[in-house]
PyMOL Python script that loads the backbone (N, CA, C, O; Angstrom):
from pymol import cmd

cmd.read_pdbstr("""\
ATOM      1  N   UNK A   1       0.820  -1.187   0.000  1.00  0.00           N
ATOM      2  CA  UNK A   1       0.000   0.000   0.000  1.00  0.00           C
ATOM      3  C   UNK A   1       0.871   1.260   0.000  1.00  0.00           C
ATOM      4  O   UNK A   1       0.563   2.238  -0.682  1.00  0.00           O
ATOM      5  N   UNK A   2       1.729   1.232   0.608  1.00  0.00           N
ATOM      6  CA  UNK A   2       2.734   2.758   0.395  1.00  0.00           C
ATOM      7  C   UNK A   2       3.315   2.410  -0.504  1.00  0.00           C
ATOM      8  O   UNK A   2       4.144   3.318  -0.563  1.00  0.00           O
ATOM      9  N   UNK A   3       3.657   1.436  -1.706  1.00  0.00           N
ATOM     10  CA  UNK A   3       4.346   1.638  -3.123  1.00  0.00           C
ATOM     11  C   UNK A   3       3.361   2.130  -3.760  1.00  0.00           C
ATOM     12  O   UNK A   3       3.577   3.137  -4.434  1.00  0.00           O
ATOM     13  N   UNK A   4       1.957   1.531  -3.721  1.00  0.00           N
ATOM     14  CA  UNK A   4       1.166   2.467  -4.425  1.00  0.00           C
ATOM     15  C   UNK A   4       0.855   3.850  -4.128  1.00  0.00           C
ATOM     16  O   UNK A   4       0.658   4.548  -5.122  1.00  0.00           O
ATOM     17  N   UNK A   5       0.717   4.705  -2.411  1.00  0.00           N
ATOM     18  CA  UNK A   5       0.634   5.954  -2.754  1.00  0.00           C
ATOM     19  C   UNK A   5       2.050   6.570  -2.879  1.00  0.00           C
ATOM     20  O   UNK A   5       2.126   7.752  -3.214  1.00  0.00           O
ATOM     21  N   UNK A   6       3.096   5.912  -2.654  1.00  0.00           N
ATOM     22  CA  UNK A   6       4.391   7.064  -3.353  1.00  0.00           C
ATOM     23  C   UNK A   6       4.231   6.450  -4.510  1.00  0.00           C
ATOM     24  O   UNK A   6       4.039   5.382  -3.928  1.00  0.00           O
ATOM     25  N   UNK A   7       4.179   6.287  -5.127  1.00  0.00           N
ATOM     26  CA  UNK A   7       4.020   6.154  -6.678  1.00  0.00           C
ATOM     27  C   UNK A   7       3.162   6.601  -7.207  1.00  0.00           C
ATOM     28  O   UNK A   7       3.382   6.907  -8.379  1.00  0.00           O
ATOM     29  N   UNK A   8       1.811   6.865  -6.672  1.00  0.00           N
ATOM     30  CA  UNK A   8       0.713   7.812  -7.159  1.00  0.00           C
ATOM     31  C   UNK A   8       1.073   9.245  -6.653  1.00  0.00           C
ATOM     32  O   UNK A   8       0.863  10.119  -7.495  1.00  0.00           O
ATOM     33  N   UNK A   9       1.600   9.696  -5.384  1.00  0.00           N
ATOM     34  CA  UNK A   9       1.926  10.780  -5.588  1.00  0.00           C
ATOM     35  C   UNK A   9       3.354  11.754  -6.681  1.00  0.00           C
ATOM     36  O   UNK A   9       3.559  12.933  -6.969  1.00  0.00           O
ATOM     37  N   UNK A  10       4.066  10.369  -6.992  1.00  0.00           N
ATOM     38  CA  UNK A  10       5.295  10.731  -8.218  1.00  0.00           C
ATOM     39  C   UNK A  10       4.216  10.857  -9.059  1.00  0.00           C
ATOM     40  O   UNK A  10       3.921  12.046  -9.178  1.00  0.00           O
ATOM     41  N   UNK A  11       3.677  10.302  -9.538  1.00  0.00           N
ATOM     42  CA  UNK A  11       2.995  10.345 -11.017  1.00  0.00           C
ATOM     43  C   UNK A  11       2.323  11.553 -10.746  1.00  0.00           C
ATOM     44  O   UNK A  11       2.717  12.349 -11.600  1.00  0.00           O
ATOM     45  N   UNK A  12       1.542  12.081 -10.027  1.00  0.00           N
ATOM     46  CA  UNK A  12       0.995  13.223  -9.885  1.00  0.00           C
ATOM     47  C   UNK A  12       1.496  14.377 -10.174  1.00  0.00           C
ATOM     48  O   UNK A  12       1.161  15.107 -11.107  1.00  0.00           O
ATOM     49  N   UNK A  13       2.610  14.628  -9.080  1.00  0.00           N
ATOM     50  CA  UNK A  13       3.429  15.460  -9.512  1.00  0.00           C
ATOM     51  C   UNK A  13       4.178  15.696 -10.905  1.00  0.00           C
ATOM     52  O   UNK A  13       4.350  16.807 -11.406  1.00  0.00           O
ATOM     53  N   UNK A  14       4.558  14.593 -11.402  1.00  0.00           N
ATOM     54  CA  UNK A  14       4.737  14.763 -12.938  1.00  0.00           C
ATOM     55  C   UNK A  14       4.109  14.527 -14.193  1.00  0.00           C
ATOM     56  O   UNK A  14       4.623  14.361 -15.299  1.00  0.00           O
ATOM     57  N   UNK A  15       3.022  14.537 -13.873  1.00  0.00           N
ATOM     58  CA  UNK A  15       1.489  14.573 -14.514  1.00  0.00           C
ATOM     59  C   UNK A  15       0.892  16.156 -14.692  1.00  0.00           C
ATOM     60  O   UNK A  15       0.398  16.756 -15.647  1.00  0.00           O
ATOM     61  N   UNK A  16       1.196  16.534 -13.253  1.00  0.00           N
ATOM     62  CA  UNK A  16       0.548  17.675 -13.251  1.00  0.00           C
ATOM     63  C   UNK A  16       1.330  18.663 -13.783  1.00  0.00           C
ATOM     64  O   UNK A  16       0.851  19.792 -13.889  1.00  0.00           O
ATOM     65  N   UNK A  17       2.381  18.450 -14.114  1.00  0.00           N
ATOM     66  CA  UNK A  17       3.858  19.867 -14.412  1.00  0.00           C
ATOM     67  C   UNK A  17       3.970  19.291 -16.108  1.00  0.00           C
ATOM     68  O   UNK A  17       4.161  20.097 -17.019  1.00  0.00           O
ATOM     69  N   UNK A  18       3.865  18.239 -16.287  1.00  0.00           N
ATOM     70  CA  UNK A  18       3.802  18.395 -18.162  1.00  0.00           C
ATOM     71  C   UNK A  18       2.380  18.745 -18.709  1.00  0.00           C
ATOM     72  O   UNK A  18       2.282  19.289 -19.809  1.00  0.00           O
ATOM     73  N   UNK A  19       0.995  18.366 -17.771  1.00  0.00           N
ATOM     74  CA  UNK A  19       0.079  18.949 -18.081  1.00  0.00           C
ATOM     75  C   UNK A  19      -0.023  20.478 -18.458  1.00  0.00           C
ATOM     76  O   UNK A  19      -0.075  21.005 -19.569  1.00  0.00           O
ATOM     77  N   UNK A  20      -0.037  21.126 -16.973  1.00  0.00           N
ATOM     78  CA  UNK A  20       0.272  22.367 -17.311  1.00  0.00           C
ATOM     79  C   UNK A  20       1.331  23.331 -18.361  1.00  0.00           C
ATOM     80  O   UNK A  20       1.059  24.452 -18.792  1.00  0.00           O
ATOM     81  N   UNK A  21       2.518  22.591 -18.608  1.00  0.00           N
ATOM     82  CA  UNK A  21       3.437  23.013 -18.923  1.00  0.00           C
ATOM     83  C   UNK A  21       3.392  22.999 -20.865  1.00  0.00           C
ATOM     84  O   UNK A  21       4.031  23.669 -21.676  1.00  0.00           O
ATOM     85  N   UNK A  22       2.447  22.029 -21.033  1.00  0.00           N
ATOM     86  CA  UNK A  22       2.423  21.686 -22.527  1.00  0.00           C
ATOM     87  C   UNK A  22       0.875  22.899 -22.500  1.00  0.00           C
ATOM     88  O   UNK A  22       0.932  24.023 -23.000  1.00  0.00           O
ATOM     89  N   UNK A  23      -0.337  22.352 -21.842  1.00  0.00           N
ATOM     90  CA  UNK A  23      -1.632  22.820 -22.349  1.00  0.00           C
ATOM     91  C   UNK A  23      -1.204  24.537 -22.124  1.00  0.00           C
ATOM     92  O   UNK A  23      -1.284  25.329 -23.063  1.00  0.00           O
ATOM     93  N   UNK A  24      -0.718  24.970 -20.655  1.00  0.00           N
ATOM     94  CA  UNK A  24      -0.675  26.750 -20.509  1.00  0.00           C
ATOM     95  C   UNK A  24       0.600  27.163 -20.616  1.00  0.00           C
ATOM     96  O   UNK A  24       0.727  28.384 -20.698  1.00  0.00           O
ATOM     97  N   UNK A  25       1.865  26.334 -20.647  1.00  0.00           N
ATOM     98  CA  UNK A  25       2.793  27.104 -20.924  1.00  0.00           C
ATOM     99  C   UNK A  25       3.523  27.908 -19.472  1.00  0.00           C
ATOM    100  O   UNK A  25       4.286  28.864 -19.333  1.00  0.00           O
ATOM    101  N   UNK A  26       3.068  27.279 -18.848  1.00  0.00           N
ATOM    102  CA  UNK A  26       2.880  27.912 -17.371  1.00  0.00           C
ATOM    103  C   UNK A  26       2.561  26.911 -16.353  1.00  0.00           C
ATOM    104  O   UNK A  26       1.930  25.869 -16.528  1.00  0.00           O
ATOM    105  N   UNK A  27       3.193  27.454 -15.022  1.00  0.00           N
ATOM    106  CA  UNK A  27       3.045  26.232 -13.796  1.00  0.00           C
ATOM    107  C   UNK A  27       2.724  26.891 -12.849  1.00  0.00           C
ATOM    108  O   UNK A  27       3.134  26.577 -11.732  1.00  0.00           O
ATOM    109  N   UNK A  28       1.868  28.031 -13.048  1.00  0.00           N
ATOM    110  CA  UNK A  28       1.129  28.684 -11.912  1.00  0.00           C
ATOM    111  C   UNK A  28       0.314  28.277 -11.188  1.00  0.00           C
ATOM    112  O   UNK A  28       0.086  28.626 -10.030  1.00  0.00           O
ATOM    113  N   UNK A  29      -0.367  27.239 -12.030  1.00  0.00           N
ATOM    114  CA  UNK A  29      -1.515  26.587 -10.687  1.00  0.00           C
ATOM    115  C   UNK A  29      -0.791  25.001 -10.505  1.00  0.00           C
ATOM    116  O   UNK A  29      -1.351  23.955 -10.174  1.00  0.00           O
ATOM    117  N   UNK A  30       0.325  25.186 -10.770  1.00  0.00           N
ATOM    118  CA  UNK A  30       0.795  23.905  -9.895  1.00  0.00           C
ATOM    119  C   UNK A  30       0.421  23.254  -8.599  1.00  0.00           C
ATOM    120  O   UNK A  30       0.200  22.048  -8.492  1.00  0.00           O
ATOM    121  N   UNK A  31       0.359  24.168  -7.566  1.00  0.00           N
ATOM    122  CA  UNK A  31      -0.041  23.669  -6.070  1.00  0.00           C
ATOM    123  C   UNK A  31      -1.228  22.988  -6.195  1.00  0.00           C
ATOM    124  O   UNK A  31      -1.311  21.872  -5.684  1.00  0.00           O
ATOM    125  N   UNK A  32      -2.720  23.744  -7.137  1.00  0.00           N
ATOM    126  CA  UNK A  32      -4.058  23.713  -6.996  1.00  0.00           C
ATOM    127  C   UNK A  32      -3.581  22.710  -7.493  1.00  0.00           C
ATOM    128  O   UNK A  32      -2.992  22.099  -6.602  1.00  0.00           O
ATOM    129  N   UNK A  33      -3.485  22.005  -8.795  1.00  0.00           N
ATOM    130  CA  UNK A  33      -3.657  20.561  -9.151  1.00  0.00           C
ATOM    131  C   UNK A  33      -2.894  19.478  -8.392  1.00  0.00           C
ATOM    132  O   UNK A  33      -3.346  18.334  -8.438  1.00  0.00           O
ATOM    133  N   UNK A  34      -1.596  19.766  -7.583  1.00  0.00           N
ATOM    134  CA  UNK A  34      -1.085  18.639  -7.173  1.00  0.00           C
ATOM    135  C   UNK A  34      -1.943  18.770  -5.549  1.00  0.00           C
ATOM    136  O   UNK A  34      -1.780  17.844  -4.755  1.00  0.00           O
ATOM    137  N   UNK A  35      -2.721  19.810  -5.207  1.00  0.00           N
ATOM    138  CA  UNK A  35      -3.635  19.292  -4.371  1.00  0.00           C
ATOM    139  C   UNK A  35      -4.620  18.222  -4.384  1.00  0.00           C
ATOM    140  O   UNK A  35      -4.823  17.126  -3.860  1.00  0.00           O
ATOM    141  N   UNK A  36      -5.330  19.317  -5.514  1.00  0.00           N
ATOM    142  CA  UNK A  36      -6.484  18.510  -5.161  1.00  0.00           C
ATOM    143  C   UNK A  36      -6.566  17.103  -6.170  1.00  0.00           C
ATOM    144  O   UNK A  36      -7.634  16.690  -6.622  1.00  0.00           O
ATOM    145  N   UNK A  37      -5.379  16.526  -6.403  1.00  0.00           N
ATOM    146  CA  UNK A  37      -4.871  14.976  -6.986  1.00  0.00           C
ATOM    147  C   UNK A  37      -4.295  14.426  -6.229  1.00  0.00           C
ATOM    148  O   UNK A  37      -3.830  13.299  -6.402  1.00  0.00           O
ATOM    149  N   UNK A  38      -4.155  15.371  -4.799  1.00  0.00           N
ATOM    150  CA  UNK A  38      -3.457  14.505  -3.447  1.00  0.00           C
ATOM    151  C   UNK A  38      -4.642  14.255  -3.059  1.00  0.00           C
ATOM    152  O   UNK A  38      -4.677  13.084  -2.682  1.00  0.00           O
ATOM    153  N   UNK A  39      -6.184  15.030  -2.901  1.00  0.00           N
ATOM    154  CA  UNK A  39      -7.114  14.743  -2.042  1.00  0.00           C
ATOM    155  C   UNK A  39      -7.848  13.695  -2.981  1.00  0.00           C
ATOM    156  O   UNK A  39      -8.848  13.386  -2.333  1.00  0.00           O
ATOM    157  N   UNK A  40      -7.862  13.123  -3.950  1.00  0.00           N
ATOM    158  CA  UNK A  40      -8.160  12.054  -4.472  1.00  0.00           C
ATOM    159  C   UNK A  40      -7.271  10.935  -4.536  1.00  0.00           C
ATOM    160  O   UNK A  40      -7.768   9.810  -4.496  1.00  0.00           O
ATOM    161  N   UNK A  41      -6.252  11.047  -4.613  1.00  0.00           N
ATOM    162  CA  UNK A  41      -5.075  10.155  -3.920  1.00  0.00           C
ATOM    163  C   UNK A  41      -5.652   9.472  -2.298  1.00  0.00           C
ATOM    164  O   UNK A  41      -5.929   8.278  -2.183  1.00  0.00           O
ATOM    165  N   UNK A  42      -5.730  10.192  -1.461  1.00  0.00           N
ATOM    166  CA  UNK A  42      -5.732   9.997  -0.444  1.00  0.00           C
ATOM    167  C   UNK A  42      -7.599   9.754   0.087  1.00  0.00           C
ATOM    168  O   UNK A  42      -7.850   9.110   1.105  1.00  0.00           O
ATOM    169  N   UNK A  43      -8.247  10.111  -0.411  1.00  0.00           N
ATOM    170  CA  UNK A  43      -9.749   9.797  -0.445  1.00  0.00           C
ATOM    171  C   UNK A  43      -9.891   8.279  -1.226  1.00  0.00           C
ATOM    172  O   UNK A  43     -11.056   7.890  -1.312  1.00  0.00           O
ATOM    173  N   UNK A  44      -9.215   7.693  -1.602  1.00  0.00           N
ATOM    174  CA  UNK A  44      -9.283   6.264  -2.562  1.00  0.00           C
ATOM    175  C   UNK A  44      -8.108   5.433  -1.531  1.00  0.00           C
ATOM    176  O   UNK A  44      -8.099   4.208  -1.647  1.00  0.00           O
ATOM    177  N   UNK A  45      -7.432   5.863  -0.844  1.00  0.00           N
ATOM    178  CA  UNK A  45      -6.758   4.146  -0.125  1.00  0.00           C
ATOM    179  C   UNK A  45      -7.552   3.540   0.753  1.00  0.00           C
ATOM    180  O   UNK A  45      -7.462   2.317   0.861  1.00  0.00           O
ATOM    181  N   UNK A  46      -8.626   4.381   1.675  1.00  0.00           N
ATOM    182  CA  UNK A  46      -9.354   3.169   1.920  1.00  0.00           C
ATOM    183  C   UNK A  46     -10.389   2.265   1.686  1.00  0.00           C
ATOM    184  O   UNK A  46     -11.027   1.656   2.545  1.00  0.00           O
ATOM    185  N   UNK A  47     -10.622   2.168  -0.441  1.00  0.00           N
ATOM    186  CA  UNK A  47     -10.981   1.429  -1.181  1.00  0.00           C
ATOM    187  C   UNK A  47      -9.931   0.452  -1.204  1.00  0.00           C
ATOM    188  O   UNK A  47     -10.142  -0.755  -1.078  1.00  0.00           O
ATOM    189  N   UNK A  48      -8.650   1.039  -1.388  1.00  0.00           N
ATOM    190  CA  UNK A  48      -7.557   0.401  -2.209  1.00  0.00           C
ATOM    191  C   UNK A  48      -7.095  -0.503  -0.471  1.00  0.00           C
ATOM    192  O   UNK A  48      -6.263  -1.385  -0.686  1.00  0.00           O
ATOM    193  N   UNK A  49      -7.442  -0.412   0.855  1.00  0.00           N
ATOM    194  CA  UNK A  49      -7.007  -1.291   1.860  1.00  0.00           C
ATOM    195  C   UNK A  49      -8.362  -2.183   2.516  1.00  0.00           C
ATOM    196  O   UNK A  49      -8.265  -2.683   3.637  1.00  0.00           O
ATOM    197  N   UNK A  50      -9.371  -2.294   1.856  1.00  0.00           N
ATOM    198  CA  UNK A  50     -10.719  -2.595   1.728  1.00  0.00           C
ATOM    199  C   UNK A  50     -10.808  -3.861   0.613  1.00  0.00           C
ATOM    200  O   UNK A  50     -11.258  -5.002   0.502  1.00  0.00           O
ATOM    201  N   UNK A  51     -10.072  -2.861  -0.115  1.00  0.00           N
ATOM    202  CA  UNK A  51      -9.826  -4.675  -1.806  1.00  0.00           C
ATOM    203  C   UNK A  51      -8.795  -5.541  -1.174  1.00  0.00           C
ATOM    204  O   UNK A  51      -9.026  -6.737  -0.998  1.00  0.00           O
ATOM    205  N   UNK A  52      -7.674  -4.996  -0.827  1.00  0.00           N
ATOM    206  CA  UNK A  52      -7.078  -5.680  -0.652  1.00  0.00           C
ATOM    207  C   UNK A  52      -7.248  -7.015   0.874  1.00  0.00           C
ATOM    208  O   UNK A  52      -7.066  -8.231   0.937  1.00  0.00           O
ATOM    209  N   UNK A  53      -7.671  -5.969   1.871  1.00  0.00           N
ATOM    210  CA  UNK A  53      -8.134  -7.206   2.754  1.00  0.00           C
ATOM    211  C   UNK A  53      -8.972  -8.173   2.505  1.00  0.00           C
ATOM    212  O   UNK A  53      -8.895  -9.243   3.108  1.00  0.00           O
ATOM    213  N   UNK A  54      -9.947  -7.912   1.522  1.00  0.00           N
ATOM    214  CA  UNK A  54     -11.015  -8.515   0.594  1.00  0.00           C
ATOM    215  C   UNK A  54     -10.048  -9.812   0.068  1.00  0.00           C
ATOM    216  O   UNK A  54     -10.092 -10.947   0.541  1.00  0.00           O
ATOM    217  N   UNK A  55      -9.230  -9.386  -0.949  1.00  0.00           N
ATOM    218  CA  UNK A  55      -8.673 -10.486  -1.151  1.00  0.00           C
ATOM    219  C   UNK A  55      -8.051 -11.577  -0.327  1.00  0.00           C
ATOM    220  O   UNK A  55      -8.244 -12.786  -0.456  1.00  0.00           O
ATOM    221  N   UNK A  56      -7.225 -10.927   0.596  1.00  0.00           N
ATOM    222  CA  UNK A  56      -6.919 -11.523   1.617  1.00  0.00           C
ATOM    223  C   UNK A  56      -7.039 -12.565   2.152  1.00  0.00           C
ATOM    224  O   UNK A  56      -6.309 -13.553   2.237  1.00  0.00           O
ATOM    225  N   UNK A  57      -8.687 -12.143   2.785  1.00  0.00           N
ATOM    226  CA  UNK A  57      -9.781 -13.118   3.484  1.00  0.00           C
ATOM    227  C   UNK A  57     -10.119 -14.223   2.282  1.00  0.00           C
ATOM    228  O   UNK A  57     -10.488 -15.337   2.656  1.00  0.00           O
ATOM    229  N   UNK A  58     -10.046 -14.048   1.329  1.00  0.00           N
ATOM    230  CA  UNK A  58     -10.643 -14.978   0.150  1.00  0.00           C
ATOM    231  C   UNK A  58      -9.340 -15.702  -0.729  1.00  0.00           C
ATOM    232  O   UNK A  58      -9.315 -16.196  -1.857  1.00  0.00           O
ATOM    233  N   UNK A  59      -8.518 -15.568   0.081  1.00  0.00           N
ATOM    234  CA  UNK A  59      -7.213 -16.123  -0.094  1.00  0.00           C
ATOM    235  C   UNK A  59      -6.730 -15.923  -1.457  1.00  0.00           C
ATOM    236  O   UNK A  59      -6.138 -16.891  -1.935  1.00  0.00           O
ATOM    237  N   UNK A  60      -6.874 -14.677  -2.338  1.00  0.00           N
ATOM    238  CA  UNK A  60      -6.446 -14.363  -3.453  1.00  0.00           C
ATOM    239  C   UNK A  60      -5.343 -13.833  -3.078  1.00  0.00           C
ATOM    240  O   UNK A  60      -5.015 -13.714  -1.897  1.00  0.00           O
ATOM    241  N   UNK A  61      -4.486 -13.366  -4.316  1.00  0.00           N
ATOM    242  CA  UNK A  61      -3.126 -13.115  -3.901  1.00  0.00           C
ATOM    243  C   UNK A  61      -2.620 -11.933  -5.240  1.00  0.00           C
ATOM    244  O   UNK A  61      -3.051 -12.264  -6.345  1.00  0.00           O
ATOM    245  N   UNK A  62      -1.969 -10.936  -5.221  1.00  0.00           N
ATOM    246  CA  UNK A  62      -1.712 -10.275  -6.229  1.00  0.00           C
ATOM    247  C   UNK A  62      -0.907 -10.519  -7.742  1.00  0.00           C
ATOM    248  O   UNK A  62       0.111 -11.210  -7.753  1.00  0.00           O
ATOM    249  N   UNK A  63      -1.370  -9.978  -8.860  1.00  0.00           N
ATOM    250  CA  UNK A  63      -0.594 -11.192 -10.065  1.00  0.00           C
ATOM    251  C   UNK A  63       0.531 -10.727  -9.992  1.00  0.00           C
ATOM    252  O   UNK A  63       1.447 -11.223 -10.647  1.00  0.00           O
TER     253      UNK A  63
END
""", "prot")
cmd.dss("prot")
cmd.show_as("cartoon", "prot")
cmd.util.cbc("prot")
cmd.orient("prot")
């Protein structure tokens, strides 16, 4: 579970700086997007620790 959110928060961050950087040419609202892609980041792990205990209990295992 923490490889997936440091790895969703890398991708974010460099998601959000070629976004901006190609569509405006500009990285002024940098903060606003790598916010509020942290508060969806972080509003989704306890789906993402919910599946996984899911599997768990049902003795699945990750591919």
């Amino acid at each position: 579970m923490k490889a997936a959110f440091v790895s969703s928060v890398a991708g974010l961050i460099v998601d959000s700086r070629m976004f901006l950087w190609l569509v405006f040419g500009s990285l002024d609202f940098l903060a606003g997007q790598v916010v509020s892609k942290l508060i969806t980041v972080i509003a989704t792990l306890p789906v993402l620790i919910w599946i996984r205990s899911r599997d768990r209990r049902l003795g699945l295992s990750p591919a």
